[in-house]
Backbone of each chain as ProteinMPNN parsed JSONL, in Angstrom:
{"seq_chain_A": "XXXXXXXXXXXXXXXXXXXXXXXXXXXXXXXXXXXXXXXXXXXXXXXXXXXXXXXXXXXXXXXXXXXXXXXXXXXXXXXXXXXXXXXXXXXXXXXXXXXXXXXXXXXXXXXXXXXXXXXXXXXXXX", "coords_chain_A": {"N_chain_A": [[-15.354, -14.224, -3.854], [-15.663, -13.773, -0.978], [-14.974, -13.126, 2.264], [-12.499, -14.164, 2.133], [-8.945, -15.309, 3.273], [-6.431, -13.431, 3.193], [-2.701, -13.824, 2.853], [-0.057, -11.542, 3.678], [2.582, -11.464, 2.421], [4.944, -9.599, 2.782], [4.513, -7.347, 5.598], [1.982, -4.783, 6.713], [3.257, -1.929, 6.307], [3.908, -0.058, 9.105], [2.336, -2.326, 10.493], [3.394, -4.511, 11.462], [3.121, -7.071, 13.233], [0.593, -7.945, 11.894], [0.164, -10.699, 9.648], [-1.865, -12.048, 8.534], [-5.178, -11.088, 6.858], [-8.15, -10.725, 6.593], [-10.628, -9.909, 3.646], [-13.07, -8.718, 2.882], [-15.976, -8.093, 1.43], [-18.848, -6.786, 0.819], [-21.682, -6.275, -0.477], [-23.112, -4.041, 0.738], [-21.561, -1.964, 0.593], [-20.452, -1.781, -1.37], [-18.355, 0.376, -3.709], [-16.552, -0.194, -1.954], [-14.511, -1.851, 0.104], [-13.916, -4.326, 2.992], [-10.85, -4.795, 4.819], [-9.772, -7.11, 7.015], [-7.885, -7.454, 9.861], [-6.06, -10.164, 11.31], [-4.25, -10.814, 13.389], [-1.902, -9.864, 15.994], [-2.516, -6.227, 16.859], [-5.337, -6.632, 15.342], [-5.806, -4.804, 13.339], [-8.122, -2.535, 11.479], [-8.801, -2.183, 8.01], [-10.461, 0.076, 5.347], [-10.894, -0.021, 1.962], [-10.564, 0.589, -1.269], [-10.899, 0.064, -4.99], [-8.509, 1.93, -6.5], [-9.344, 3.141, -9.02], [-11.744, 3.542, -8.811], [-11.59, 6.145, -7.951], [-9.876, 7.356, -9.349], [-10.242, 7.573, -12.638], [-8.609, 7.07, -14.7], [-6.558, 5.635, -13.223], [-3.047, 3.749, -14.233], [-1.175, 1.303, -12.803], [1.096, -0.507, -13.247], [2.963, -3.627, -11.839], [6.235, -4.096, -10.42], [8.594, -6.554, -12.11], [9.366, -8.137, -9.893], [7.891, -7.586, -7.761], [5.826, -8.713, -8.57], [6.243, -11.295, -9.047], [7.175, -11.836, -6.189], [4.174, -12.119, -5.705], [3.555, -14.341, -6.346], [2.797, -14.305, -9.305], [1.644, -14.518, -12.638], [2.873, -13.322, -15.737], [0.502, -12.282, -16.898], [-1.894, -12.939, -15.329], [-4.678, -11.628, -13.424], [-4.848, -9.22, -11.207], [-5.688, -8.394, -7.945], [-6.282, -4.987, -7.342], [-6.246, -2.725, -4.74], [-6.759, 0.839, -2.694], [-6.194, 1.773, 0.097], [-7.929, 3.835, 2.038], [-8.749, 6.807, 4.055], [-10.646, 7.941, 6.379], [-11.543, 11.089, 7.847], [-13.223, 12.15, 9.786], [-15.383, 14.58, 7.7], [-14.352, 14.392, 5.166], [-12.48, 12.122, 2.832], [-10.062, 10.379, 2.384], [-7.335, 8.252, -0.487], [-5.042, 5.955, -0.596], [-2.854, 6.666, -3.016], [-0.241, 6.081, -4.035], [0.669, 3.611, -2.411], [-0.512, 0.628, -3.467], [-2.407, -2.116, -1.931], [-1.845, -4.844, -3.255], [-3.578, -7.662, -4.358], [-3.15, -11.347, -5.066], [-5.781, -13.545, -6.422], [-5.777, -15.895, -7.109], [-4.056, -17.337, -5.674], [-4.563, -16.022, -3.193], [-2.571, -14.327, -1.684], [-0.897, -11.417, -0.701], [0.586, -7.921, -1.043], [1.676, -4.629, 0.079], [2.264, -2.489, -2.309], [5.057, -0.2, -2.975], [5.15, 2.307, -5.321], [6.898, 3.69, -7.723], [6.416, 5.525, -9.022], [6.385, 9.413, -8.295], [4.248, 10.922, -8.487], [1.616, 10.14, -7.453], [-0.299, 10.218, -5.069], [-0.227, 9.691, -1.65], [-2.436, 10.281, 0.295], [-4.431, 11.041, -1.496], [-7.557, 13.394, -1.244], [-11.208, 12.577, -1.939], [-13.584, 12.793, -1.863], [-16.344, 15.342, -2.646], [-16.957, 18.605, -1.114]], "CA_chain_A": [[-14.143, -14.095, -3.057], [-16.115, -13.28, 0.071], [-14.28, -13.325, 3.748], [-11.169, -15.259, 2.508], [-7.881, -15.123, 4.249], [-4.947, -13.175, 2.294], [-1.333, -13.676, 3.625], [0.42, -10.752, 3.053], [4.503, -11.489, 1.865], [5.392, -8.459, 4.012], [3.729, -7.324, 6.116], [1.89, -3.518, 5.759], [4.121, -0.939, 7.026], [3.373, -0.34, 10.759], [1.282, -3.649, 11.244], [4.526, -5.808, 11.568], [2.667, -8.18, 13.801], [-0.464, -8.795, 11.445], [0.44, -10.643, 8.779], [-3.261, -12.669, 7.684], [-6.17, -10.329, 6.357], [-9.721, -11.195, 5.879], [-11.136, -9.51, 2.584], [-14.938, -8.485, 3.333], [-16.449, -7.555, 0.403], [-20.151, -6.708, 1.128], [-22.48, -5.255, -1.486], [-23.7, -2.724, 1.428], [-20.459, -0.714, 1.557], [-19.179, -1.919, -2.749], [-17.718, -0.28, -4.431], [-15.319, -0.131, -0.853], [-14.226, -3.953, 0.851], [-12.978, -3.735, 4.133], [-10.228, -5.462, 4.992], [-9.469, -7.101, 8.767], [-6.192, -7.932, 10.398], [-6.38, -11.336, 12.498], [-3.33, -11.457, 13.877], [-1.908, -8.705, 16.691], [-3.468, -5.678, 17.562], [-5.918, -6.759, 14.527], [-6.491, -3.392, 12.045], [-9.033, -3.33, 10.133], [-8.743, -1.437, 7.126], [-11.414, 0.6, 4.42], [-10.365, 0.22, 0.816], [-11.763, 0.509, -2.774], [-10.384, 0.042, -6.329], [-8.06, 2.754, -7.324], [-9.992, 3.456, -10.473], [-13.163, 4.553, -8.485], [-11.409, 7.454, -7.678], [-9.029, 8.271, -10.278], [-10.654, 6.521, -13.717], [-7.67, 6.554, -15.785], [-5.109, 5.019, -12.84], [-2.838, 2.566, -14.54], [-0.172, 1.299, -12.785], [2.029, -1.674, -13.583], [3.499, -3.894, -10.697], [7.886, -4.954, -10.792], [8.702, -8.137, -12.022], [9.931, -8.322, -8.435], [6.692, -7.914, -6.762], [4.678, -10.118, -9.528], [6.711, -12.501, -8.406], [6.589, -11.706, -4.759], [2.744, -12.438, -5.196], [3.734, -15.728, -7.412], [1.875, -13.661, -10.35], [2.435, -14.792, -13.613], [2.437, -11.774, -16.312], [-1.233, -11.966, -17.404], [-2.765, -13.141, -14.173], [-5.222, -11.267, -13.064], [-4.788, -9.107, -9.485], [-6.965, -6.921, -7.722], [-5.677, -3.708, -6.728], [-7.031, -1.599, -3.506], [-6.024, 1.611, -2.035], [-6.655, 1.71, 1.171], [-8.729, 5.124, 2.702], [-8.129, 7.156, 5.661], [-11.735, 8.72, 6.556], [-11.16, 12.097, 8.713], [-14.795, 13.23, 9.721], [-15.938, 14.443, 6.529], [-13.363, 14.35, 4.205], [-11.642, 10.689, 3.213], [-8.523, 10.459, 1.361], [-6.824, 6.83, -0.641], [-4.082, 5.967, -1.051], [-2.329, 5.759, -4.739], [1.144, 5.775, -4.118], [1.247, 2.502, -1.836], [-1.574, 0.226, -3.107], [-2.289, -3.223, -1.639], [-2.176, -5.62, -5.051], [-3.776, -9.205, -4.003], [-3.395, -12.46, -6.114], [-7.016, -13.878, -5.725], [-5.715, -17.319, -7.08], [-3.669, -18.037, -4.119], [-4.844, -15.224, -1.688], [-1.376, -13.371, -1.246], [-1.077, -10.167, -0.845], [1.583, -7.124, -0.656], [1.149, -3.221, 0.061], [3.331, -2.144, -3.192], [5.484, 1.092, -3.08], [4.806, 2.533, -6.379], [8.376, 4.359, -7.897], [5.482, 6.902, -9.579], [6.022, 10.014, -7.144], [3.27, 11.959, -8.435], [1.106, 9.42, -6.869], [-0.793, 11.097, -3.248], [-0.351, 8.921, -0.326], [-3.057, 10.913, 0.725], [-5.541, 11.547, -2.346], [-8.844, 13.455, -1.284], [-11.721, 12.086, -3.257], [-14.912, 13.421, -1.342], [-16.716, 16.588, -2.831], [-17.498, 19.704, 0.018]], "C_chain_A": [[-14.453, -13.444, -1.703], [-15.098, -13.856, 1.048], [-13.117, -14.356, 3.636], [-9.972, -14.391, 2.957], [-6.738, -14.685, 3.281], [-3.841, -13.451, 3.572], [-0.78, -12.604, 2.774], [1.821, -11.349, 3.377], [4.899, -10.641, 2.665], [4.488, -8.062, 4.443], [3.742, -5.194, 5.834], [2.965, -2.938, 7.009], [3.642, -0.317, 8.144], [2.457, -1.234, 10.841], [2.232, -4.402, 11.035], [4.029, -6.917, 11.7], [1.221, -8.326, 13.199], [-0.015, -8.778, 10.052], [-1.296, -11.644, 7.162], [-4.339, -11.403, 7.791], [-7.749, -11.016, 6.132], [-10.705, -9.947, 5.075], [-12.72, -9.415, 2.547], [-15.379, -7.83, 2.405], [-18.027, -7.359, 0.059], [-20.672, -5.569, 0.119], [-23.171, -3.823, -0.683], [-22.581, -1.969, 1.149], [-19.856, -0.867, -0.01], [-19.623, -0.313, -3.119], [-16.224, -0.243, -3.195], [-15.343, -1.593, -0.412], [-13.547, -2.9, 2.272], [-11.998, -4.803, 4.968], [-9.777, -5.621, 6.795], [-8.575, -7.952, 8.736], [-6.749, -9.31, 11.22], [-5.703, -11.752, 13.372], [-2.97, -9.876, 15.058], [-2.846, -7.73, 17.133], [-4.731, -5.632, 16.152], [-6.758, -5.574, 13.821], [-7.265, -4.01, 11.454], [-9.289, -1.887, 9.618], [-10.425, -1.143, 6.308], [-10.529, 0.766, 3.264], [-11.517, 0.058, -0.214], [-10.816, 0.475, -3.699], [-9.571, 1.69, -6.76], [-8.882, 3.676, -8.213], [-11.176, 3.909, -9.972], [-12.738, 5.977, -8.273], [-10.624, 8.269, -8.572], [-9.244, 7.113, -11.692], [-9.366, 6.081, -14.492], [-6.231, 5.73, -15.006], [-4.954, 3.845, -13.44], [-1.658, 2.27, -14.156], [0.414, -0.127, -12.921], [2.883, -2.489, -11.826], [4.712, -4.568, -11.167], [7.527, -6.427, -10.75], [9.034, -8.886, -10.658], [8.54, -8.72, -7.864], [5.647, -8.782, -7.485], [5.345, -11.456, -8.889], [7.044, -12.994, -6.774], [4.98, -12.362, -4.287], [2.664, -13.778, -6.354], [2.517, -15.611, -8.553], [2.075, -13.924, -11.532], [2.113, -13.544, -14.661], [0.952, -11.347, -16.521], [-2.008, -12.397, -16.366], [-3.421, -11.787, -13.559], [-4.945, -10.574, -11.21], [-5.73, -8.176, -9.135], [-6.66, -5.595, -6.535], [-6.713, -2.746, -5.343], [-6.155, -0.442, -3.02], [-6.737, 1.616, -0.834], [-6.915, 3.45, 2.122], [-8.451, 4.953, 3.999], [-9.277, 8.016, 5.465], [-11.168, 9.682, 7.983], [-12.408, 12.979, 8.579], [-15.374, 13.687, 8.394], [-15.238, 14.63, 5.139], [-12.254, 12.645, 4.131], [-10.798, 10.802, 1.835], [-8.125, 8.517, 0.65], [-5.475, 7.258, -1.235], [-3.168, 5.483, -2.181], [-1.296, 5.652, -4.689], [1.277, 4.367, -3.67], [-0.13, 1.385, -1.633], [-1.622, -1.167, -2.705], [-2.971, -4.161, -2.576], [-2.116, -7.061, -4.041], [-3.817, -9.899, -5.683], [-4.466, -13.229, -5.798], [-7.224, -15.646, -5.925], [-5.429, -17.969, -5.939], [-3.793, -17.32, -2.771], [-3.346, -14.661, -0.864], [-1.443, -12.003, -1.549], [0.087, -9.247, -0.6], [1.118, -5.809, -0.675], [3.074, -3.012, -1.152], [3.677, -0.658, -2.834], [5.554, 1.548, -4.385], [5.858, 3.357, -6.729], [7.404, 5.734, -8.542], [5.549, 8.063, -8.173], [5.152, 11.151, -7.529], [2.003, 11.464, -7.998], [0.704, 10.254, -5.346], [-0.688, 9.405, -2.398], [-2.073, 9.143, -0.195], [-4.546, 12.009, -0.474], [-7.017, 11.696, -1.806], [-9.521, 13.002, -2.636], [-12.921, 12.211, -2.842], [-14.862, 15.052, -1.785], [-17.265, 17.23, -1.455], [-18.844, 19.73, -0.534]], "O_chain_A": [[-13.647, -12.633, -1.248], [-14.449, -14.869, 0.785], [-12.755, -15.143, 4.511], [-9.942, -13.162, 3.018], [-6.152, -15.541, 2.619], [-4.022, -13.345, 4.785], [-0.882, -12.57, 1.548], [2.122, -11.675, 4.525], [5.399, -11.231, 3.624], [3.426, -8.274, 3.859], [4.58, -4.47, 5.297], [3.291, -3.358, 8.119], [2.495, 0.051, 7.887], [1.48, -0.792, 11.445], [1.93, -5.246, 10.191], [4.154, -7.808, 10.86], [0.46, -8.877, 13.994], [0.192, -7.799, 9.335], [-1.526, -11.737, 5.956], [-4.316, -10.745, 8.831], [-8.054, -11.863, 5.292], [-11.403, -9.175, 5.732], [-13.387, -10.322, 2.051], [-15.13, -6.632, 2.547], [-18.415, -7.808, -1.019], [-20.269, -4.418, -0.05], [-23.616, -2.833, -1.264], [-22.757, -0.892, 1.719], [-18.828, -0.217, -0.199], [-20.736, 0.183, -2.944], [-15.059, -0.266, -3.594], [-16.28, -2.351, -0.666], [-13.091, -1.78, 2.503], [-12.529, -5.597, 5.746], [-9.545, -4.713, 7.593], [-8.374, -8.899, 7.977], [-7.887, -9.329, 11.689], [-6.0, -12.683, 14.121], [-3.712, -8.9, 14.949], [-3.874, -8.084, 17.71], [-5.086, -4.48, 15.904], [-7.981, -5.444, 13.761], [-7.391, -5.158, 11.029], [-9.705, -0.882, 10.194], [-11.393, -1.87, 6.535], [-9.544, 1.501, 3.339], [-12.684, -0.332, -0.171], [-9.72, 0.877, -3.309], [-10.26, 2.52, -7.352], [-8.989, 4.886, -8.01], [-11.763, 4.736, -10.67], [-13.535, 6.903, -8.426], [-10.623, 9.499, -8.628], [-8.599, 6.07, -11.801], [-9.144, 4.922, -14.842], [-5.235, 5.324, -15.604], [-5.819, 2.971, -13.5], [-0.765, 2.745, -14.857], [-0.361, -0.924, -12.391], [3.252, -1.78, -10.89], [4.643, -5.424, -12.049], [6.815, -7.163, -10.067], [8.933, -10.101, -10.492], [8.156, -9.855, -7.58], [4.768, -9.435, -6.923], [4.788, -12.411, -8.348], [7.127, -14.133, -6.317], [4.613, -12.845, -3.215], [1.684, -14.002, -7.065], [1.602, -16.415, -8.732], [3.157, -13.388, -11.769], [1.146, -12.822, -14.418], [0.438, -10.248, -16.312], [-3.18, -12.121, -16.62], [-2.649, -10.891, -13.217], [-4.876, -11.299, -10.218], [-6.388, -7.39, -9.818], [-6.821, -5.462, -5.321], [-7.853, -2.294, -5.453], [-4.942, -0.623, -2.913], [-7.956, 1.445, -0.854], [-6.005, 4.009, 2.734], [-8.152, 4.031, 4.758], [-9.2, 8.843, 4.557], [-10.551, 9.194, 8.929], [-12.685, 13.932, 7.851], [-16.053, 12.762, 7.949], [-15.829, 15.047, 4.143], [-11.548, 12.188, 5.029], [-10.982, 11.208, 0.688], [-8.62, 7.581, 1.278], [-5.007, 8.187, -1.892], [-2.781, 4.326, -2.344], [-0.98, 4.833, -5.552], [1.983, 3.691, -4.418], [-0.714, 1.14, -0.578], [-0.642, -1.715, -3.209], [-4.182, -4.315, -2.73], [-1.211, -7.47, -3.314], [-4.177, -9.484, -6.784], [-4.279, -13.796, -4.721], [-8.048, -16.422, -5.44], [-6.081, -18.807, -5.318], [-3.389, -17.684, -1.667], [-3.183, -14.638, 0.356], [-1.988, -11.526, -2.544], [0.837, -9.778, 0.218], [0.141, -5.617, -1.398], [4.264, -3.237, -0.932], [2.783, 0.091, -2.443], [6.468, 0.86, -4.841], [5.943, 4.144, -5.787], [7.845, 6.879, -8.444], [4.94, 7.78, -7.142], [5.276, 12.245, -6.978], [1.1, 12.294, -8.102], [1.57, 10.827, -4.685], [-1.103, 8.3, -2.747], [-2.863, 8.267, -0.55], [-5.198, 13.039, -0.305], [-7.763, 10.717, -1.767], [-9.066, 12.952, -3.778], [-13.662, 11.592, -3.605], [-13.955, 15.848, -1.538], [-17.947, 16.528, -0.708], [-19.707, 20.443, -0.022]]}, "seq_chain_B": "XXXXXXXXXXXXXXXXXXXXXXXXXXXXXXXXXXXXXXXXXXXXXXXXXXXXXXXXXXXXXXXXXXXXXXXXXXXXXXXXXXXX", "coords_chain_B": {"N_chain_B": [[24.025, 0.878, 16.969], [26.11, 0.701, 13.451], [28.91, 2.315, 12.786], [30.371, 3.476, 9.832], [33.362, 5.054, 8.118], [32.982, 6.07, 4.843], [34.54, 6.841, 2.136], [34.073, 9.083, -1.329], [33.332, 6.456, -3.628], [33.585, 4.476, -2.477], [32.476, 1.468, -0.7], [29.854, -0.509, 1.286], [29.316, -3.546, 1.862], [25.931, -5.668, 2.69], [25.062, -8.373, 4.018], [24.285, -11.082, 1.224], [24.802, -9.945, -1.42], [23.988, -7.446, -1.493], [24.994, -4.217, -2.371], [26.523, -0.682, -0.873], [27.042, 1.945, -2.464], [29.148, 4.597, -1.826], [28.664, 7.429, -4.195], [29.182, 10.171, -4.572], [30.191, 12.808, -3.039], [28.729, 15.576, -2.274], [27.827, 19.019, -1.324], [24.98, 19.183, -0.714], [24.299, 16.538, -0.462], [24.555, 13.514, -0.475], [25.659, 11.054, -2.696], [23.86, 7.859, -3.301], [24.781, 4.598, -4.794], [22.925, 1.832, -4.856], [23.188, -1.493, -5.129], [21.201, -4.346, -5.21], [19.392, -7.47, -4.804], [16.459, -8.258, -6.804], [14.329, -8.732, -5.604], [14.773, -7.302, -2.628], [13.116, -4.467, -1.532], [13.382, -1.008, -1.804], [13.433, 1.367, -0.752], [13.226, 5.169, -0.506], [13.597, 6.541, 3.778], [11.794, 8.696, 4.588], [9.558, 8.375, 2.491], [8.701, 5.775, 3.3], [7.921, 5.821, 6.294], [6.011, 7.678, 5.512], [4.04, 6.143, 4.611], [3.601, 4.51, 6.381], [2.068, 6.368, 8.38], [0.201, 7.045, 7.006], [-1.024, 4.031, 6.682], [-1.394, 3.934, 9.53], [-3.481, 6.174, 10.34], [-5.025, 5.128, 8.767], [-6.42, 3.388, 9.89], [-7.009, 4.038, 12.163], [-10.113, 5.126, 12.004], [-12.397, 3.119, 10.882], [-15.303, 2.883, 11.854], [-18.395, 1.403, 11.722], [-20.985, 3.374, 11.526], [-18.817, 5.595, 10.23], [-18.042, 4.485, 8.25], [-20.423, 3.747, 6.582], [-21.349, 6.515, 6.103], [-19.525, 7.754, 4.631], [-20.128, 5.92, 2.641], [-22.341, 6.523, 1.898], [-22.113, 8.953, 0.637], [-20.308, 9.0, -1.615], [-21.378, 7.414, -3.264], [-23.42, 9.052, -4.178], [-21.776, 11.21, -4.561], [-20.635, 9.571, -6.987], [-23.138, 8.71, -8.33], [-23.638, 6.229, -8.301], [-26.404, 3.54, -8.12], [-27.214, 2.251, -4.762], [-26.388, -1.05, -4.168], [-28.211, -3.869, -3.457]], "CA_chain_B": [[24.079, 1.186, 15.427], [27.347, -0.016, 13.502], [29.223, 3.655, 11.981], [31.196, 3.104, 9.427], [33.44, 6.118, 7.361], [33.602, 6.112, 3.644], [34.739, 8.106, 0.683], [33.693, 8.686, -2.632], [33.712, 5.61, -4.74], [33.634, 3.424, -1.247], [31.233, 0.518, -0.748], [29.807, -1.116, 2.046], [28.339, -4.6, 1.561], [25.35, -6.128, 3.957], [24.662, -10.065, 4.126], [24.507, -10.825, 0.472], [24.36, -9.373, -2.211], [23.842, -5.655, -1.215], [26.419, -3.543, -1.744], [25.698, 0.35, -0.831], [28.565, 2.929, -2.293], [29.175, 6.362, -2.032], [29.403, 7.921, -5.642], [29.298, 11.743, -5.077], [29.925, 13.667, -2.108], [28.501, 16.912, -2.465], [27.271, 19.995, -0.381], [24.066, 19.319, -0.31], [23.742, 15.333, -0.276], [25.531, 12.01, -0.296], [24.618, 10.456, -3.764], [24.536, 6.271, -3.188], [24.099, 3.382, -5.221], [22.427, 0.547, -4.348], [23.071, -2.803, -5.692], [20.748, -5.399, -4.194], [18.345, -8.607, -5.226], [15.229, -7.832, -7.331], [13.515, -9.123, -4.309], [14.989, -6.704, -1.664], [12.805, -3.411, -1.735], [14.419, 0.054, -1.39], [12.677, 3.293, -0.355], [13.535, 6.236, 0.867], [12.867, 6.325, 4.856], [10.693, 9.376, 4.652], [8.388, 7.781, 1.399], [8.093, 4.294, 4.083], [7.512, 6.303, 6.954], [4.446, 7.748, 5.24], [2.933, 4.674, 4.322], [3.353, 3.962, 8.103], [1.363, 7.028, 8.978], [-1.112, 6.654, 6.375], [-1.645, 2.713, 7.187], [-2.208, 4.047, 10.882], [-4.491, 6.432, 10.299], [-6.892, 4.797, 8.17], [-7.121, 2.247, 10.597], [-7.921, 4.301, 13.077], [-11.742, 5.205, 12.187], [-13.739, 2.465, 10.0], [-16.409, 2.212, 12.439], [-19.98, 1.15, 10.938], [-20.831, 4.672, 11.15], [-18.105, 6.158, 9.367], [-18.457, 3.848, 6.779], [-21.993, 4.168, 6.184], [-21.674, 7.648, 5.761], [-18.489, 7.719, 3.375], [-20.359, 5.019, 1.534], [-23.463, 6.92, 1.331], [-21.837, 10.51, 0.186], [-19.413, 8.733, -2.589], [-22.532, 7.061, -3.945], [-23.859, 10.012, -4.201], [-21.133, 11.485, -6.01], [-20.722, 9.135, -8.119], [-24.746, 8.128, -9.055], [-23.652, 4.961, -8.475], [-26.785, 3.249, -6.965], [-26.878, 1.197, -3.583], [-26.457, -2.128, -4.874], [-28.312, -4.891, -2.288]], "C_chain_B": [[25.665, 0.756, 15.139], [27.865, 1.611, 12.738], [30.291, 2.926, 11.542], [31.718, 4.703, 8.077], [33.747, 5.493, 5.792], [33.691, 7.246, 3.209], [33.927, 7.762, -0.551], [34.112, 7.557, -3.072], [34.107, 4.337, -4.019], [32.699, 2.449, -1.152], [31.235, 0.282, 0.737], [28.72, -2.558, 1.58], [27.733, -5.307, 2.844], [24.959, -7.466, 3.341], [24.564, -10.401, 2.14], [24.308, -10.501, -0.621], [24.032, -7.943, -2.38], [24.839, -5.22, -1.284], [25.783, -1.791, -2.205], [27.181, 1.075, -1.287], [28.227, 4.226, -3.026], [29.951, 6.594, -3.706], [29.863, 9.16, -5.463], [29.356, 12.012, -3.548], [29.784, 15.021, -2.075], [28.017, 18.086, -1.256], [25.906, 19.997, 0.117], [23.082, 17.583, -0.002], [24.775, 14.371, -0.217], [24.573, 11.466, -1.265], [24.975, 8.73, -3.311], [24.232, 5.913, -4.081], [24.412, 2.555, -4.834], [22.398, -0.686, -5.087], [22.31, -4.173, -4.973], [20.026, -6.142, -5.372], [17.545, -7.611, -5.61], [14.338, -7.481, -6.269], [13.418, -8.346, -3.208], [13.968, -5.288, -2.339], [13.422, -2.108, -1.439], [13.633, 1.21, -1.358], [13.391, 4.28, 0.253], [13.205, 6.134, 2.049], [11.534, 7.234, 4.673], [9.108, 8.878, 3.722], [7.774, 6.085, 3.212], [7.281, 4.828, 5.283], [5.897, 7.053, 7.2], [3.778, 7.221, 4.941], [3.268, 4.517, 6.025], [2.315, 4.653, 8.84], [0.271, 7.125, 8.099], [-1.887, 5.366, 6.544], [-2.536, 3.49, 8.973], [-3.139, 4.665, 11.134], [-5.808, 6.334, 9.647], [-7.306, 3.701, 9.053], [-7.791, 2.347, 11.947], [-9.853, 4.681, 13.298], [-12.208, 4.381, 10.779], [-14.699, 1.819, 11.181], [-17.453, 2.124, 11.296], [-20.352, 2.511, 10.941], [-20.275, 5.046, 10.294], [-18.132, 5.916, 8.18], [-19.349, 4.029, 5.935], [-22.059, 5.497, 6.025], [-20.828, 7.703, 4.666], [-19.059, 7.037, 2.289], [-21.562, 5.373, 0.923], [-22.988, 8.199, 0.423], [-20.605, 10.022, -1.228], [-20.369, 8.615, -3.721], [-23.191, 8.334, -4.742], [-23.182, 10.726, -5.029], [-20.496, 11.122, -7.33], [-21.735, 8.789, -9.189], [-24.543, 6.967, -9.261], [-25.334, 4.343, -7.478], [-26.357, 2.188, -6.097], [-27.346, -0.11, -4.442], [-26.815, -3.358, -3.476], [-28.86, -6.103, -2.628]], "O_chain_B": [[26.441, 0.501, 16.06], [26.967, 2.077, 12.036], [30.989, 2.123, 12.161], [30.89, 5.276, 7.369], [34.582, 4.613, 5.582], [33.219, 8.322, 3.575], [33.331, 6.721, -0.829], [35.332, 7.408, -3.006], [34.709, 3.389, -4.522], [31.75, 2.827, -1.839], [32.166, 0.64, 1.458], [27.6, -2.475, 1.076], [28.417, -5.577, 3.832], [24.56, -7.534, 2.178], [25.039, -9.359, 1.689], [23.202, -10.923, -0.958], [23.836, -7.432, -3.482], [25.744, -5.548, -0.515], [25.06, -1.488, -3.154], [28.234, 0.875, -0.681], [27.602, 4.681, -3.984], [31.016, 6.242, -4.213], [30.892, 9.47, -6.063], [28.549, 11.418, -2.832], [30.79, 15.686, -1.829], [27.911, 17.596, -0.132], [25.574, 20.617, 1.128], [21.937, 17.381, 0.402], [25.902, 14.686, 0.163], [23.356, 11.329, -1.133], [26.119, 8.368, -3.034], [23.36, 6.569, -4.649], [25.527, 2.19, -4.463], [21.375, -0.859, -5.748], [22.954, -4.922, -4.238], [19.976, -5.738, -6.534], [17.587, -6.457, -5.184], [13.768, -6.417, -6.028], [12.353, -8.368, -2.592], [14.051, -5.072, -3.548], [14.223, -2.263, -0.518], [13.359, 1.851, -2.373], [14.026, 4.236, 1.306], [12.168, 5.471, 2.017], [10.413, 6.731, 4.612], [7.952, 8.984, 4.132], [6.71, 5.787, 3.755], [6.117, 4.449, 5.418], [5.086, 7.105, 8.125], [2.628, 7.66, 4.895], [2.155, 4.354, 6.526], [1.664, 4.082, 9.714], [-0.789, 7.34, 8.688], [-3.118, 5.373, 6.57], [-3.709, 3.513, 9.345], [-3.902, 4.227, 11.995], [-6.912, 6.872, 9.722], [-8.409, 3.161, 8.965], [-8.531, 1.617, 12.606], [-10.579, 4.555, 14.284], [-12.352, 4.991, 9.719], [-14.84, 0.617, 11.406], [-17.358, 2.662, 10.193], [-19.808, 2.995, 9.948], [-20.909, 5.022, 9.238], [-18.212, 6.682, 7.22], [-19.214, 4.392, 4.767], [-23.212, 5.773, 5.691], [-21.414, 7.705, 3.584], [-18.73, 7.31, 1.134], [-21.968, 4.915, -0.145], [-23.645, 8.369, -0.604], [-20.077, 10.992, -1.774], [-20.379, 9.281, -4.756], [-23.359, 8.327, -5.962], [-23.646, 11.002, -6.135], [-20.055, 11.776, -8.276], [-21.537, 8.615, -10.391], [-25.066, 6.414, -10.228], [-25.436, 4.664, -6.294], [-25.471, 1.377, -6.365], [-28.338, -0.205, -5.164], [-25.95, -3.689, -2.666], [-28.987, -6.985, -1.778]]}, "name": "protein", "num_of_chains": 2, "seq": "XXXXXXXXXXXXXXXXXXXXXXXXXXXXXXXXXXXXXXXXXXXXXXXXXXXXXXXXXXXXXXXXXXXXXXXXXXXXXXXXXXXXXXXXXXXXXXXXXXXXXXXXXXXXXXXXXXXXXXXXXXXXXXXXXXXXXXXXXXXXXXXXXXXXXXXXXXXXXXXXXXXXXXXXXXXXXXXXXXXXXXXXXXXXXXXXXXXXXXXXXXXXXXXXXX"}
């Protein structure tokens, strides 16, 4: 699933104007992907799997947004939180993670109703 | 902006299917409920707002640098090795 093109359903929250992604998933940088905007002022994101940072996260996505990402219950998705590196300390984010469908390459940044969830989870040791 | 006054136990409905109404008016809040589509999402502003400022600031530094260092010092604490 190297350098393909997600459409995200909404678009992420402040990137209105990019709504296609390209999914870069390079064994130099796994177990992180880094995701790039193509459209506007084209972000380009740092994410990794949830579960590298917190082993036991399990969160469930609304029948709403399964079906937002035309998911059927047992289909397979692949969850990212997306990191905010700040010099030597980098944080992800578990409250609002971006769940792709890798069948059809859609994508959404979910709001997670869990509020014990960090926006802002450090996950680098001092 | 459009102001509109209600009372307890008042609605307002937007395009369709939404309808927002005041249950409780109390001292320290305005309780609503929200009736909308599955489909429509509903957040608090402040919860959206911080996904706005968390999207923006991770997008401000993934240079090759940054990366390469985050990706070396995780490794590291995880004993995962570099996989090439």
């Amino acid at each position: 699933m190297n350098n393909a093109v997600i459409d995200m359903v909404s678009p992420l929250p402040g990137f209105e104007n990019c709504r296609r992604y390209v999914l870069m998933a390079a064994p130099e940088i796994a177990p992180f992907a880094r995701i790039q905007g193509l459209d506007g002022s084209k972000p380009s994101f740092l994410a990794l799997p949830p579960q590298a940072v917190v082993a036991k996260y399990e969160q469930k996505l609304s029948d709403a947004d399964r079906e937002k990402l035309d998911a059927g219950e047992r289909e397979p998705l692949l969850w990212l939180s997306i990191v905010r590196i700040d010099g030597d300390h980098a944080f992800a984010n578990l409250r609002a993670p971006l769940v792709i469908n890798p069948r059809c390459m859609l994508g959404l940044q979910v709001v997670l109703a869990d509020e014990q969830l960090s926006i802002d989870h450090p996950f680098l040791q001092d | 902006m459009l102001v509109i006054t209600r009372k307890a136990d008042e609605a307002i409905v937007i395009g369709d299917g939404i309808e927002i109404r005041v249950l409780r008016v109390g001292r320290d809040g305005v309780r609503l409920g929200i009736t909308a589509p599955a489909d429509v999402s509903i957040h608090r502003h402040e919860i959206y707002n911080a996904i706005c400022d968390a999207n923006a600031s991770a997008a401000r530094d993934t240079t090759a640098a940054s990366v390469e260092h985050l990706v070396e010092r995780f490794r590291k604490q995880t004993g995962r090795e570099p996989s090439r």
